[in-house]
C-alpha positions as CSV (number, residue, x, y, z in Angstrom):
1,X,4.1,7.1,-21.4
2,X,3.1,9.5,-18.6
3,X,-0.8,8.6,-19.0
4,X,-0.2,4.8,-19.1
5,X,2.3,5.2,-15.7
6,X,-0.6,6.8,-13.7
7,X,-3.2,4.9,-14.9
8,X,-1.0,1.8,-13.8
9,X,-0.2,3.4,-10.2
10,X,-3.7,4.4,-10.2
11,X,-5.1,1.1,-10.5
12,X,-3.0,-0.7,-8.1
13,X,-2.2,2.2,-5.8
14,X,1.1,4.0,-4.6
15,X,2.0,2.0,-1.5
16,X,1.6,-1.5,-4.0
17,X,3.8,0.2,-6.5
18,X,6.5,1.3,-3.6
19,X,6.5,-2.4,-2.4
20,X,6.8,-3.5,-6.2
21,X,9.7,-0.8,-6.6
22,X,11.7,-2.7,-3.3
23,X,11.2,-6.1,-5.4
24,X,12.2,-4.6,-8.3
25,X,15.3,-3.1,-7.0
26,X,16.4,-6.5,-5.3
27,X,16.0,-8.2,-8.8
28,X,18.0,-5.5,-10.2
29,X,20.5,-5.9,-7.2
30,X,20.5,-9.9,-7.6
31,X,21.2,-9.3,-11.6
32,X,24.3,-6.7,-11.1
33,X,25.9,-9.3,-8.4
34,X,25.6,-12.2,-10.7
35,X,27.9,-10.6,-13.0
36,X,30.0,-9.4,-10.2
37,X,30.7,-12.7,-8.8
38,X,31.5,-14.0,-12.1
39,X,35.2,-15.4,-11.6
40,X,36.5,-15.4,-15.0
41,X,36.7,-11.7,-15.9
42,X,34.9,-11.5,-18.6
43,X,31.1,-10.2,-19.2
44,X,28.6,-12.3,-20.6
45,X,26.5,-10.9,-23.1
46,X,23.6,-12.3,-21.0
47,X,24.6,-10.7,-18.0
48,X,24.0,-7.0,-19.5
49,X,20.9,-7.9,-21.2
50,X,19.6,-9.1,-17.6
51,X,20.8,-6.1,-16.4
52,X,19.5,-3.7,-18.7
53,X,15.7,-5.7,-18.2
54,X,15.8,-4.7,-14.5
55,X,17.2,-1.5,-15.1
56,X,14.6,-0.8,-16.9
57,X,11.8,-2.2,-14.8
58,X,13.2,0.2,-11.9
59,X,12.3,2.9,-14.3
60,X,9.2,1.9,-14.8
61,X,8.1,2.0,-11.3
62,X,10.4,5.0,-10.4
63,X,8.6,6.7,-13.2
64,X,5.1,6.2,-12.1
65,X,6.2,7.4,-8.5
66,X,7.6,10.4,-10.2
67,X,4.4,11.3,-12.1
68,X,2.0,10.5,-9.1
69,X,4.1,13.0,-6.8
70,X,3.8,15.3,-9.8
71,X,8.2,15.6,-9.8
72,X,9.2,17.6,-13.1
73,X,12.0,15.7,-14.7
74,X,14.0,19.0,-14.2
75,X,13.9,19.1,-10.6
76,X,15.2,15.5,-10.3
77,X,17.8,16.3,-12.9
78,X,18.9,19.6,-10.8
79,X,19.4,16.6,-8.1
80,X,21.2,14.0,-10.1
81,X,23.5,17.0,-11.1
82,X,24.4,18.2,-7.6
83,X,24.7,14.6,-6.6
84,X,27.4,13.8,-9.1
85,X,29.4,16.9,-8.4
86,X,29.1,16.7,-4.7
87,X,31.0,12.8,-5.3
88,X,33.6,14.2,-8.0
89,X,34.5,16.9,-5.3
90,X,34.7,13.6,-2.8
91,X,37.2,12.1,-5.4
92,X,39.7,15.3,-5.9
93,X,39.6,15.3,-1.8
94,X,40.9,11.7,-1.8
């Protein structure tokens, strides 16, 4: 997969894929608010399957940006990890 994500940021360049990544993220955004605006409580099986599509196209890109700027999957893991922690310690404050 890492071969076919730089050949496709290679070919249509970082700065396209960033703008791609913004559209992507609004479709993503546009697919998560359709389910929260959803009135009658309950989640349509259609609803997660959109979501989980532009999930997944975020990866894509996010992926390709990742392998261009040469980011180990480690180093954004270490990141995700302090993230997480730094919110649960937010939580116990509250």
């Amino acid at each position: 997969m890492k071969e076919d994500c730089l050949k496709i940021i290679e070919h249509y360049g970082v700065n396209h894929q960033q703008r791609k990544l913004a559209e992507e993220v609004f479709e993503l955004q546009e697919a998560i608010f359709a389910n929260w605006y959803d009135t009658d409580g309950v989640t349509d099986v259609g609803y997660v399957e959109h979501i989980r599509e532009e999930i997944a196209d975020v990866m894509v890109i996010l992926k390709q940006i990742q392998y261009y700027y040469e980011i180990p999957d480690e180093e954004i893991e270490d990141v995700m990890k302090y993230k997480v922690q730094r919110t649960l310690k937010r939580m116990e404050k509250e």
